[in-house]
C-alpha positions as CSV (number, residue, x, y, z in Angstrom):
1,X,39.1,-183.6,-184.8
2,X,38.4,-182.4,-181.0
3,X,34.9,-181.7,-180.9
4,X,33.7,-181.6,-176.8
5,X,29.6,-181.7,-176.3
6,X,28.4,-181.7,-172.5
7,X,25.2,-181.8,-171.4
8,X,23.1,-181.2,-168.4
9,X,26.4,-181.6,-166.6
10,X,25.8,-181.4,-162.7
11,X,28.3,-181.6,-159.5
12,X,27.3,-181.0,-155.5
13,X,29.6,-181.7,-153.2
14,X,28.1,-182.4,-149.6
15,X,24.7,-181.5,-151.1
16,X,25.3,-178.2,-152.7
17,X,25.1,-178.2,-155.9
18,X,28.4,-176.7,-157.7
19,X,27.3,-177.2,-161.6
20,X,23.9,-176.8,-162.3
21,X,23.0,-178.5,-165.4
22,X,25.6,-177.5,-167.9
23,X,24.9,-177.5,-171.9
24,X,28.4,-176.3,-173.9
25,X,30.1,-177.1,-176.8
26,X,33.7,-176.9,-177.5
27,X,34.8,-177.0,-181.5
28,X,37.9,-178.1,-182.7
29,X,40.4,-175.8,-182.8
30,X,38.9,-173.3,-180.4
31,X,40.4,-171.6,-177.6
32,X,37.5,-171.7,-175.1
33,X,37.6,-169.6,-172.3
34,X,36.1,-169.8,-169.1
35,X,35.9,-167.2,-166.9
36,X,33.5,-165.8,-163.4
37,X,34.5,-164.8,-160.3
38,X,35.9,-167.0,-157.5
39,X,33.1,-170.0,-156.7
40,X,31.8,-170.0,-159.8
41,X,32.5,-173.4,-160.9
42,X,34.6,-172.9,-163.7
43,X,37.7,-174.6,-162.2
44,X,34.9,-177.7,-161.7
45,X,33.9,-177.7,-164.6
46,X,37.6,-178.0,-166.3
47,X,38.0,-181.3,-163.8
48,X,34.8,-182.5,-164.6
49,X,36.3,-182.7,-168.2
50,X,39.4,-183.8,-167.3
51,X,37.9,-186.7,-165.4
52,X,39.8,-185.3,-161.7
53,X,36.1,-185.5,-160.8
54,X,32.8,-187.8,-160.8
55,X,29.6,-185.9,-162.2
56,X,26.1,-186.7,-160.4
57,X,24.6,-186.1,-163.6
58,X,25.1,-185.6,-167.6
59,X,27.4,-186.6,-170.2
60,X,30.7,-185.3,-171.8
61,X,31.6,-186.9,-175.2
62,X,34.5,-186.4,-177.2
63,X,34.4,-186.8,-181.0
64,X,31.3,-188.8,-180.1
65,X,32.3,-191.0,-177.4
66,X,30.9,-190.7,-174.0
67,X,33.7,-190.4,-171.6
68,X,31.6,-188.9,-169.0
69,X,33.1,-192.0,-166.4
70,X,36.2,-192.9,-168.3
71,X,39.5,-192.6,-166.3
72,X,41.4,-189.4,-166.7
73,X,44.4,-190.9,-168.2
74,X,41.9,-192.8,-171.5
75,X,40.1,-189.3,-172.0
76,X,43.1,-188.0,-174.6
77,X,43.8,-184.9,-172.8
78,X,45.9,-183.1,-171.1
79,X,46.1,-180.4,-168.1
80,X,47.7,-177.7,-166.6
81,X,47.6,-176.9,-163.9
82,X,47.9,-173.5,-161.6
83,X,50.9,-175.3,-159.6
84,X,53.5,-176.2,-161.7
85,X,53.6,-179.5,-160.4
86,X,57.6,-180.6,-161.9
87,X,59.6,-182.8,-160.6
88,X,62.2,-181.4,-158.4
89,X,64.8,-183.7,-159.1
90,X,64.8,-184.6,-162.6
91,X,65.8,-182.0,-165.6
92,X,63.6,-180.3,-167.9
93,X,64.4,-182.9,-170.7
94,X,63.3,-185.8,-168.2
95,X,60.2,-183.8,-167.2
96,X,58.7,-183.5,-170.7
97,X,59.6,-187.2,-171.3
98,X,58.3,-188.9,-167.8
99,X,54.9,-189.7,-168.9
100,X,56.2,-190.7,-172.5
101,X,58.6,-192.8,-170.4
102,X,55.9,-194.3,-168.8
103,X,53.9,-195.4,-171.6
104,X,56.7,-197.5,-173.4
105,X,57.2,-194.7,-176.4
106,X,60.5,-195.5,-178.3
107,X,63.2,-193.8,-177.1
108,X,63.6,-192.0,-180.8
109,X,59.7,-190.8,-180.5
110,X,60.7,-189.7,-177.3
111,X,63.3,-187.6,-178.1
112,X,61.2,-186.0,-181.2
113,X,58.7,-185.2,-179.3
114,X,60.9,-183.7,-176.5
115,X,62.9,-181.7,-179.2
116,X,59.9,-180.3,-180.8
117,X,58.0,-179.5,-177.4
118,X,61.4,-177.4,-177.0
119,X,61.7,-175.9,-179.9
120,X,58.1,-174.3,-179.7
121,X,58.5,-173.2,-176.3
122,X,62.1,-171.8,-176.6
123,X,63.5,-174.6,-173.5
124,X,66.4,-176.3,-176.2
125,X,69.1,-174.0,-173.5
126,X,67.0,-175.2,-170.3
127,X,66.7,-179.0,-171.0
128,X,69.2,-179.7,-168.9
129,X,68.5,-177.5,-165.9
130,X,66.3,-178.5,-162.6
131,X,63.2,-176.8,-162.1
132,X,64.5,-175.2,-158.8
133,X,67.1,-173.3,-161.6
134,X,64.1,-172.0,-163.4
135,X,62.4,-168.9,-162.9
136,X,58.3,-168.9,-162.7
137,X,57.2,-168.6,-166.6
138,X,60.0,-171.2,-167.4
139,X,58.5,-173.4,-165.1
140,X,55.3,-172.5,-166.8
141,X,56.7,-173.1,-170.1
142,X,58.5,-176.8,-168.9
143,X,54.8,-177.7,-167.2
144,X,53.2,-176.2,-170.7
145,X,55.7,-178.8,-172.9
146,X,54.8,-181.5,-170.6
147,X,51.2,-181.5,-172.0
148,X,53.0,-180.6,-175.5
149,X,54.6,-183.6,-176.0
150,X,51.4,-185.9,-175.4
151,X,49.7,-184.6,-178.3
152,X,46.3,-184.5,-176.7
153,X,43.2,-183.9,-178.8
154,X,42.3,-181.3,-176.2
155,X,45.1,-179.2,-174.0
156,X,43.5,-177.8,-170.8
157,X,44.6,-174.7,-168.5
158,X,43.9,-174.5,-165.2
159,X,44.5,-170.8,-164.1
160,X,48.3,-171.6,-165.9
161,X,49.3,-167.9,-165.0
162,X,48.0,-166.5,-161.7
163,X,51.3,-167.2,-159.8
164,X,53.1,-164.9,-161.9
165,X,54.0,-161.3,-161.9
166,X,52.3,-159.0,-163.9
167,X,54.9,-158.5,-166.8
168,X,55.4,-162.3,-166.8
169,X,51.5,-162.9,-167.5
170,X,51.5,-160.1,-170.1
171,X,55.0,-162.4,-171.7
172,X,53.5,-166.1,-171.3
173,X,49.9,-165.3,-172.4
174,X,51.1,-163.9,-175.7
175,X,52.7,-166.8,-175.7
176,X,50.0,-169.2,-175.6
177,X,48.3,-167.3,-178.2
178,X,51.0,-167.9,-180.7
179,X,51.1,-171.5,-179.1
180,X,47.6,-172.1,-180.2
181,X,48.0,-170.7,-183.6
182,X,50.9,-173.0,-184.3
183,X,49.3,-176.3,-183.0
184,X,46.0,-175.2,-184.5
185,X,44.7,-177.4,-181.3
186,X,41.7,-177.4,-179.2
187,X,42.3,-175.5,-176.1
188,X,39.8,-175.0,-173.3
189,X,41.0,-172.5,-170.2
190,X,39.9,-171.3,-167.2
191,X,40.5,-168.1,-165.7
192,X,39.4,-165.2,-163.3
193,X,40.7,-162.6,-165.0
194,X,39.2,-161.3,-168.2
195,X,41.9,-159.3,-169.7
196,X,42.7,-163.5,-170.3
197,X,39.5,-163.9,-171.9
198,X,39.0,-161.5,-173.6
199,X,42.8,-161.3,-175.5
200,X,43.1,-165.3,-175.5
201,X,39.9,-166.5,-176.4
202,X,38.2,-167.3,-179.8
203,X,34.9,-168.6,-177.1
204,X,34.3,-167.2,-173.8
205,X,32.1,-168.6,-171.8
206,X,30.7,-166.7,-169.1
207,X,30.2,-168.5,-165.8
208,X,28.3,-167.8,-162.5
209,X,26.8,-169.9,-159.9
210,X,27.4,-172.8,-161.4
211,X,25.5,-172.0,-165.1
212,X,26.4,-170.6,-168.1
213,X,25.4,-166.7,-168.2
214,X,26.7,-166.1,-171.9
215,X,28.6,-168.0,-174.7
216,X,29.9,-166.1,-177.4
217,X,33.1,-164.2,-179.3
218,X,34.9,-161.9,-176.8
219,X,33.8,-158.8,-178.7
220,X,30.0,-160.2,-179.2
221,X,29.8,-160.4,-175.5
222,X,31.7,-157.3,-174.7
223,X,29.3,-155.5,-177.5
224,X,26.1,-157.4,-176.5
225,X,26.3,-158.4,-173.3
226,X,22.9,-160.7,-172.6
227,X,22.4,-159.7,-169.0
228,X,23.6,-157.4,-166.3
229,X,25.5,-159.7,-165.1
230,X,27.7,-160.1,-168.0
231,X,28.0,-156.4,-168.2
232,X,29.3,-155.6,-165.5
233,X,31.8,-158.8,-165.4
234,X,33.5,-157.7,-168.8
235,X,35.5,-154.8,-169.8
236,X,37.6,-152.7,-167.3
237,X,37.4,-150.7,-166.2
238,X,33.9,-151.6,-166.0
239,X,31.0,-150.8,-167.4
240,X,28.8,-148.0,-165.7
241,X,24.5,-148.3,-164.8
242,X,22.7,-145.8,-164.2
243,X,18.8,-146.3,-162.7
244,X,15.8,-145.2,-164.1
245,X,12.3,-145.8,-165.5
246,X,11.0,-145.3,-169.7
247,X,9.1,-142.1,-170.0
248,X,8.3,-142.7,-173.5
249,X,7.8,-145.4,-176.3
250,X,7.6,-144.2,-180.0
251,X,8.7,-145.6,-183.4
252,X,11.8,-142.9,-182.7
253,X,13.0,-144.8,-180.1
254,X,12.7,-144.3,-175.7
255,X,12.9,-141.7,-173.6
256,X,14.7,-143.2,-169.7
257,X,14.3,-140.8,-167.1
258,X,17.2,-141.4,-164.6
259,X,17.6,-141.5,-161.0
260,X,19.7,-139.2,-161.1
261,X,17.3,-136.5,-162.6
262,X,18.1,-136.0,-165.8
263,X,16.4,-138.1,-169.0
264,X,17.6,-138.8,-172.2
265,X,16.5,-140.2,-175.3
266,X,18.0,-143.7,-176.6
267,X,17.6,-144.4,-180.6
268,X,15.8,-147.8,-179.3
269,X,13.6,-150.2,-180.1
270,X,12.0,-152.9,-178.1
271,X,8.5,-154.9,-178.0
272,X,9.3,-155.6,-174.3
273,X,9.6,-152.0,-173.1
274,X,6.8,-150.0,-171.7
275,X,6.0,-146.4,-170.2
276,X,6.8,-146.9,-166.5
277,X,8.9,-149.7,-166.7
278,X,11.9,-150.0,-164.2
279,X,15.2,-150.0,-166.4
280,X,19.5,-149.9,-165.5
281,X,20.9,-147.6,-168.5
282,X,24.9,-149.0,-169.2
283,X,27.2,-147.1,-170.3
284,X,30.9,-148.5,-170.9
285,X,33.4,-145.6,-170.1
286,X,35.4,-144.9,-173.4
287,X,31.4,-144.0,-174.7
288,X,31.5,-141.0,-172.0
289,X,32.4,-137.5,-172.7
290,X,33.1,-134.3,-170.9
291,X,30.8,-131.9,-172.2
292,X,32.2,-128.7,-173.9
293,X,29.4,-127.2,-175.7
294,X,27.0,-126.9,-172.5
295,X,24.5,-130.2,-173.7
296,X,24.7,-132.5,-171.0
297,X,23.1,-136.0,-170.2
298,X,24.0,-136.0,-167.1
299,X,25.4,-134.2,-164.3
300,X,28.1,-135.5,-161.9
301,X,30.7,-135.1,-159.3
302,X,34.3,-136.0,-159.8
303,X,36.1,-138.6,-156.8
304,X,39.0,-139.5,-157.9
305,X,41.6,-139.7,-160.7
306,X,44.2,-142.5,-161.6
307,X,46.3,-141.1,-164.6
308,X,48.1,-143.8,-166.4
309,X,49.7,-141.7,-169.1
310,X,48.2,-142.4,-172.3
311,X,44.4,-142.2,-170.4
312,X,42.8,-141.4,-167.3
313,X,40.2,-143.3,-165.6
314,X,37.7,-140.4,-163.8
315,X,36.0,-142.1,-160.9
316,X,32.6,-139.7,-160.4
317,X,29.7,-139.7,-158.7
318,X,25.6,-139.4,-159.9
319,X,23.1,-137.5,-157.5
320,X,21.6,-141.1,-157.1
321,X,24.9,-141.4,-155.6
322,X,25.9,-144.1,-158.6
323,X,29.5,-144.6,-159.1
324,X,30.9,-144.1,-163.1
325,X,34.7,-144.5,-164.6
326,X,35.2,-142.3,-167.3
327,X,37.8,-143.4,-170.1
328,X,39.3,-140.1,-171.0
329,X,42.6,-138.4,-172.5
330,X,45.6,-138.5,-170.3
331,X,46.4,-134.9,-169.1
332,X,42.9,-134.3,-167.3
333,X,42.9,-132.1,-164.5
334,X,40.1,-131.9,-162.8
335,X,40.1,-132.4,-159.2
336,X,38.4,-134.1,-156.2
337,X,34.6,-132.2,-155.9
338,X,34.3,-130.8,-158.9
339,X,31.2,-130.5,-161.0
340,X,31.2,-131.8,-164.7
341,X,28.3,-132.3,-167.8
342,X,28.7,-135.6,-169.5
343,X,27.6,-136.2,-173.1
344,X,26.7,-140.4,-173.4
345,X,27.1,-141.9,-176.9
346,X,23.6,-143.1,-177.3
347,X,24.0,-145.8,-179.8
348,X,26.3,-147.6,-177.2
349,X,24.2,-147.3,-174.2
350,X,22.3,-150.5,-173.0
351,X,19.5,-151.3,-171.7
352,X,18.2,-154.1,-169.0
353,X,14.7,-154.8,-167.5
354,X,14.1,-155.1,-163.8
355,X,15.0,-158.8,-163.4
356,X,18.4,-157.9,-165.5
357,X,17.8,-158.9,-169.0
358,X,19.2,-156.9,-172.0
359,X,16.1,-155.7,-173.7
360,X,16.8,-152.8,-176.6
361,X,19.4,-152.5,-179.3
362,X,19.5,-149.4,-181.7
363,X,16.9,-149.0,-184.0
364,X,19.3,-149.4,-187.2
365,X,20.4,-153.0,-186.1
366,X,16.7,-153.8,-185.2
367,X,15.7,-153.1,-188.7
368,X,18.7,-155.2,-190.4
């Protein structure tokens, strides 16, 4: 078992307070996520559990055992970090044993472990190699196996992939999914970018300013995001908001009328709304249309294009000068300054109050 509870968990450094009173849970066999923009505090958070720093406040037990001030190297764990942090002049064989080395295992556990760190990671034709004769996901791999061959109850990621090109991310996250499906191990990781999250996770939790926004299943948060916030952090490209106020309250749903000047009528329903209230419509781009048949929601200027093949992303422009990306089919052509009619798919729009709240759902999943 590898069951991780923190609570109120709190960091400052020089008086600014970093975590702010942290609550989370981490399940066995999860792949946890964490992810925010830079300063967050999710890269604090990971040390905080790793023991690589002191907390001015809380607990973190593990299985039930308070570790909160136990050293790093008593917590069971292990961590990987953004720098590969090898050994220059020992092979790949002596790397993933060093710490095993260290710790007085038996040369014949030693070499098991080794050989079955290689095996999963496919380094049995690199064990022998330096780390300077490696390219940047082997290193990653040989850094990965290192924390393999401890058999941690929890393995944890420290940004493992941002120092690599683009197709080499794409290679080595897919394979830390299958990693984690063989193990069947606990795995908590923290990154920036949530094309990570959202493909890697089972849990993502949702940082900013030091607390937790949202915790929840990628597509639970990318569905239902709880806040603005959240919204607009998920999904790319992102998701879209539009201004506007609620013109109408009935057991049919609301009415918003936009900033932009147009209104439209949202299958809602919602205790919290009023007539007059302040609301931010989202819309997520693949739930925008071109309109053909002349019935618009909304009118809006086209910027510009990038065409990646398969779709285009429409960059366009409200009257309320709010900026949109449409999802659409690859062979588009319309141009820079051009007027289109969009059609919004109603049952995926969202609604948030002024302080930024999700605050309607359709009326269909209100009832169930």
């Amino acid at each position: 078992m590898a069951d991780l509870k923190i609570k109120n968990l709190q960091k400052g450094f020089d008086g600014t307070a970093i975590i702010k009173g942290i609550d989370l849970e981490v399940l066995d066999r999860e792949f946890v996520v964490f992810v925010g923009p830079s300063g967050c505090g999710k890269s604090t958070l990971l040390r905080l559990i790793a023991g690589l720093e002191e907390a001015n406040g809380g607990t973190i037990e593990l299985d039930g055992r308070d570790i909160t001030d136990v050293s790093p190297a008593k917590r069971d764990l292990a961590m990987v970090f953004q720098t590969y942090a090898l050994y220059p002049h020992m092979t790949v064989r002596k790397n993933l044993s060093f710490a095993l080395d260290l710790a007085g295992v038996s040369k014949a556990d030693v070499q098991s472990k080794v050989d079955e760190a290689a095996r999963i990671l496919e380094l049995g034709p690199l064990l022998e190699r330096k780390p300077k004769q490696l390219s940047g996901g082997q290193r990653q791999r040989v850094a990965i196996g290192r924390a393999i061959v401890r058999n941690p109850k929890i393995f944890l990621f420290d940004e493992p992939l941002s120092n690599l090109d683009a197709a080499l991310r794409v290679q080595t996250r897919l394979e830390l999914a299958r990693l984690h499906q063989e193990l069947q191990a606990t795995m908590i990781y923290v990154t920036h970018d949530q094309v990570e999250a959202m493909t890697l996770a089972t849990k993502v939790v949702v940082l900013s300013a030091g607390r937790v926004e949202q915790v929840g299943s990628p597509l639970e948060l990318y569905n239902h995001p709880a806040n603005l916030f959240v919204a607009g952090f998920l999904g790319t490209p992102k998701m879209g908001f539009l201004k506007g106020s609620i013109s109408r309250v009935d057991e049919t749903g609301v009415e918003v009328k936009l900033d932009a000047g147009s209104s439209i009528s949202l299958p809602f329903g919602s205790a919290a709304l009023s007539v007059g209230d302040k609301v931010t419509l989202g819309i997520r781009p693949e739930h925008m249309n071109v309109a053909t048949d002349g019935k618009t929601h909304l009118q809006v200027t086209t910027d510009v294009s990038e065409r990646l093949g398969s779709d285009t992303y429409c960059h366009v422009v409200t009257a309320a000068d709010e900026h949109l990306t449409l999802r659409i089919r690859g062979d588009f052509t319309h141009g820079h300054g051009q007027k289109l009619g969009l059609t919004l798919d109603v049952e995926h729009c969202h609604l948030f109050d002024a302080t930024g709240k999700a605050v309607a759902k359709p009326l269909r999943q209100a009832a169930a």
